[in-house]
C-alpha positions in Angstrom: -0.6 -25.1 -8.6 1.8 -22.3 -9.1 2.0 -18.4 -8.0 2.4 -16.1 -11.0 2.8 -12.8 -11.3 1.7 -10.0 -14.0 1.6 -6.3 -14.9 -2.6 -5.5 -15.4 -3.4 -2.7 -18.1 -3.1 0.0 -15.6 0.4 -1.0 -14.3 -0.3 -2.8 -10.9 1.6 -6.4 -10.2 -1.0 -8.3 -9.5 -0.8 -12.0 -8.4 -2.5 -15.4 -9.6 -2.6 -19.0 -9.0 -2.5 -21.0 -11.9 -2.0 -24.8 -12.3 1.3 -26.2 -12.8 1.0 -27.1 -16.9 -0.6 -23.4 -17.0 1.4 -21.1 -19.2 2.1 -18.0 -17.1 1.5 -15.4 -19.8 -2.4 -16.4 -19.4 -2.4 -15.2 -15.2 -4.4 -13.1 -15.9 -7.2 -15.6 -16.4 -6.1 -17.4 -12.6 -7.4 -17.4 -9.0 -6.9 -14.0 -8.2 -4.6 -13.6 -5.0 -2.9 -10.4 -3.6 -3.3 -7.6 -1.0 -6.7 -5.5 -1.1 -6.9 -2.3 -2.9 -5.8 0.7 -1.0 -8.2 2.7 -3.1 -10.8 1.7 -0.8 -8.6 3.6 1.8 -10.0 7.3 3.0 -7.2 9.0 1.4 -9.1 12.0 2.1 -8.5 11.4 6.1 -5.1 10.2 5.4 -4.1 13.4 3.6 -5.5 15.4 7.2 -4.3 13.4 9.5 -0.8 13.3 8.0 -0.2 16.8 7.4 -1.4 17.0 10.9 1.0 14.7 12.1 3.7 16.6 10.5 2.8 19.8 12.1 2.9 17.9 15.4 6.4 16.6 15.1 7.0 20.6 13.9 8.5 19.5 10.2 8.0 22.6 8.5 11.0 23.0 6.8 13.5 20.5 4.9 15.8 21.7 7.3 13.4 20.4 9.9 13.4 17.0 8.0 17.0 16.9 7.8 17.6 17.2 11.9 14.6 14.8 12.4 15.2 12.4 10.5 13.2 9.9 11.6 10.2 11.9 11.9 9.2 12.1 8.1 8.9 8.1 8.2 7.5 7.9 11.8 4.9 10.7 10.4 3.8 8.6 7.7 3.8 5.1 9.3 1.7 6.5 12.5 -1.1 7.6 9.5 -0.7 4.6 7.5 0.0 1.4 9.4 -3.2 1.5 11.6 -5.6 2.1 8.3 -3.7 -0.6 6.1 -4.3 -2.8 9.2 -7.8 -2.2 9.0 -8.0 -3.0 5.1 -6.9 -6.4 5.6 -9.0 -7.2 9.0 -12.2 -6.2 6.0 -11.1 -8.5 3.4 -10.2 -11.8 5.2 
């Protein structure tokens, strides 16, 4: 068995196993393998709880994001990371 990867219609990489004598160009048609969809994320929530993140750390500006520069990334991590987490832990 061998790992291939494609492009779907929509433009995700998605990722297969197919056997070895398997042409790779026919993926599409193997054992589905991959991460889960983070459509099934609350992006509503996300969008809140980030923007309220970034009001805590007091990025208001790009200025503000220029003299913390860390803060932008730390914003976003803090919202994601737990809830990505999560998304796995539901599709073992």
């Amino acid at each position: 068995m061998k790992v291939a990867r494609w492009i779907d219609e929509v433009g995700y990489m998605r990722v297969s196993i197919v056997r070895d004598d398997d042409n790779t160009l026919e993926a599409s048609h193997g054992l589905k393998n991959g991460p889960p969809d983070v459509i099934d994320l609350d992006w509503e929530s996300i969008v809140r709880d980030l923007h309220n993140n970034l009001v805590g750390r007091e990025l208001f500006t790009y200025k503000d994001i220029l003299t913390k520069k860390d803060s932008v990334t730390s914003a976003i991590l803090s919202t994601l990371r737990r809830r990505v987490i999560e998304l796995y832990k539901q599709h073992r």
